[in-house]
N, C-alpha and C positions, 0 to 999 in steps of 0.2 A: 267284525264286518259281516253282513249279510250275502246272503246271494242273494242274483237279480235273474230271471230267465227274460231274454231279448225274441224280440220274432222278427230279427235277420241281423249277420255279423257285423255289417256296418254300426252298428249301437254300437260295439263293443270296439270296431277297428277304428270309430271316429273322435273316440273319448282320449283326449289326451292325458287323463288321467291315470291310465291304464299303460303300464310299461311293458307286460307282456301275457300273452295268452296261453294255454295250454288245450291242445286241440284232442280229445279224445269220443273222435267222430268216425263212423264210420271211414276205412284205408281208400274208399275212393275219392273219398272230401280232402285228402290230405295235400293232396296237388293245391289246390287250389287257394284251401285256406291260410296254409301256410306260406304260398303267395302273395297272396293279400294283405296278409298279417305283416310280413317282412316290409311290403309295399308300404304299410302303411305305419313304420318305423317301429313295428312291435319286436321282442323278444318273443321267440318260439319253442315250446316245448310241444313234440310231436309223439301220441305213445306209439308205437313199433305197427305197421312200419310206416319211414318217413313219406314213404308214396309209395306208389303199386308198379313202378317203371324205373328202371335204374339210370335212365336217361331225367327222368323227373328229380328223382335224389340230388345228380348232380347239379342240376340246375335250381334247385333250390338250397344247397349250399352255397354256390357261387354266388348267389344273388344274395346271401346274409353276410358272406365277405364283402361283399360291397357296399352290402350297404351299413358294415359294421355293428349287426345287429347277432343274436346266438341263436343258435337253430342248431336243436338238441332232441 
């Protein structure tokens, strides 16, 4: 398989083909995308660390329990 470079995450968060993302962006993108990514029924691998607030952590675990997705 190739890689593709996108000019915005939505390409990537909209493809139902795609079951999960691995974010190795910038630790201030990690809130967010890894938000989005959950949101938008992806599997999440986040490299270290999961967010820059430990109040952001929690709630982006919480939110892969629920919505039965991994956020790793």
């Amino acid at each position: 398989a190739g890689q593709a470079t996108v000019a915005t995450p939505e390409l990537i968060l909209d493809d139902p083909a795609l079951d999960g993302v691995v974010l190795a962006t910038p630790s201030f993108t990690h809130y967010d995308l890894a938000s989005r990514s959950l949101a938008a029924g992806k599997h999440v691998y986040v490299e270290k660390p999961v967010a820059t607030r430990l109040e952001e952590a929690e709630a982006l675990f919480a939110q892969a329990e629920r919505s039965g997705r991994v956020l790793m």
